[in-house]
N, C-alpha and C positions, 0 to 999 in steps of 0.2 A: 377488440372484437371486430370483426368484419362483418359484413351485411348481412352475410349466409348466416353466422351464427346468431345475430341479435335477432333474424325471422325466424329462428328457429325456436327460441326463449319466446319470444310472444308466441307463440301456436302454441307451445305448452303451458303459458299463464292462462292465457285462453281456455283453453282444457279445462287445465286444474280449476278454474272459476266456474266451469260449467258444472264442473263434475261434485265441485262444494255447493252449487244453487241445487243438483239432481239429488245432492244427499241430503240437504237441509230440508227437503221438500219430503224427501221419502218419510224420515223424523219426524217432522211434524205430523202430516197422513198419517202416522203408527199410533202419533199419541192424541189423534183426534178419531181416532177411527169409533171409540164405544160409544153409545150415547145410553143415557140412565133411561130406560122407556117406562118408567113407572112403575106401579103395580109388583116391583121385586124383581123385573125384569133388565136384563143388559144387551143390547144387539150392535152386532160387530159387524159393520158397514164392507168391512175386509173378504172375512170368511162369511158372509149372507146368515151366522149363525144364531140364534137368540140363549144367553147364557140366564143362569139365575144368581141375581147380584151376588147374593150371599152365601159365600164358599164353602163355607161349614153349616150345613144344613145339620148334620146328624151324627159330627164327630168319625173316628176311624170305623169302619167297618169291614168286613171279609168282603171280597169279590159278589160273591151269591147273596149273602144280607143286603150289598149295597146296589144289585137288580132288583132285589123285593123292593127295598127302600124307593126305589125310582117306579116301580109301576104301584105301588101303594098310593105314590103323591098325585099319580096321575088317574087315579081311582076315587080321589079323595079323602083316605082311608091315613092318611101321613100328610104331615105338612110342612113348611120350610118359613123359620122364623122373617117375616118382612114380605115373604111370595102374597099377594092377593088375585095376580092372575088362575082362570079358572080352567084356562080352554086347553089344558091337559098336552100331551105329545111329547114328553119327556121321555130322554134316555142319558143312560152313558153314554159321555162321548168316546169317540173312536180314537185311535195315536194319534191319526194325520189331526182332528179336530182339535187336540189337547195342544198339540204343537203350534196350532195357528196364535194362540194365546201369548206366544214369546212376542216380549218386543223389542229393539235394539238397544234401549237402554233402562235397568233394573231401579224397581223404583221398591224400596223399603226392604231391600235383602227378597225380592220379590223377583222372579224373570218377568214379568208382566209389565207392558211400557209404563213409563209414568204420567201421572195425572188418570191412569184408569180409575174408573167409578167403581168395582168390585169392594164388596166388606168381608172380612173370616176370612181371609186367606190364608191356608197355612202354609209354611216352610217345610211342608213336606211331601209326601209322594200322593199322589188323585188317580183312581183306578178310570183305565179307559177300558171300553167294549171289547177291544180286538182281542181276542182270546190266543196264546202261543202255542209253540212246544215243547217239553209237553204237556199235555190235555189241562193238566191241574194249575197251567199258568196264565196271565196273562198281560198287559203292556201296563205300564204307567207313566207319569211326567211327575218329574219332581219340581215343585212349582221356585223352590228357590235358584238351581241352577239350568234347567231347562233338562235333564239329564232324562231319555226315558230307558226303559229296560223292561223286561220280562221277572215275575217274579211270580210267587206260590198265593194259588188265588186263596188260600187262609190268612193272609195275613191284611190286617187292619189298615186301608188308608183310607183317604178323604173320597170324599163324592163331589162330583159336581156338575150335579142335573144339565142338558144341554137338550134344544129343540132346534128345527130347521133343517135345509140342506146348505152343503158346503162347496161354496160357487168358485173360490179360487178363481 
């Protein structure tokens, strides 16, 4: 090897070192980002959002059951097995909000980073806000493989309450 080429192999070790310190670090940041804030509560240092630990509040429910479900709890009129916070402001989340939730590596057949502090999660689909076309659809996130889509707001999936705005 001559001198051109052995300078050219370091600036690409170089790189490739940097760019394994920029990814280990991103990694880490993903799976420190939730913290357990008590009271039932989960807040995502990421998306500025506040989740409710426990992901199966109420089992599947329709689209429209699981908006009642969400302003019920936030009326006090419903509850969420573990939630002892009071101070209300619950909704569906939105698609963008449901997506913020993937992290780059699956932890328990889960998309969710690993070591998150969430409980009830289930391996299936969690209705968000964003309503589709047409009228009678709208978005979900399948929590096992991150997949979302548009689907018939009659059909049964999970809930999972979310408060805050989403700072990105």
């Amino acid at each position: 090897m001559n001198g051109k080429e052995i300078g050219k192999h370091r600036r690409f070790a170089v790189v490739f070192a940097l760019g394994m310190v920029f990814i280990g670090a991103q990694n880490a940041y993903s799976e420190n980002r939730f913290a357990d804030a008590k009271e039932g509560l989960v807040t995502d240092s990421k998306s500025g959002l506040t989740w409710v630990k426990n992901a199966d509040c109420w089992g599947a429910l329709t689209w429209e059951d699981a908006s009642k479900a969400v302003e019920a709890l936030n009326s006090g009129k419903k509850s969420c097995d573990g939630l002892t916070d009071t101070k209300g402001g619950w909704r569906l989340p939105s698609k963008e909000e449901l997506v913020t939730l993937a992290g780059t590596e699956a932890d328990a057949g889960l998309i969710l980073p690993k070591g998150h502090p969430f409980e009830k999660v289930q391996q299936g689909h969690y209705w968000s806000s964003t309503a589709g076309e047409p009228e009678n659809t709208a978005w979900y996130m399948n929590m096992h493989n991150g997949h979302t889509d548009l689907y018939g707001k009659a059909s049964p999936y999970f809930v999972w309450p979310v408060r805050g705005k989403l700072t990105k």
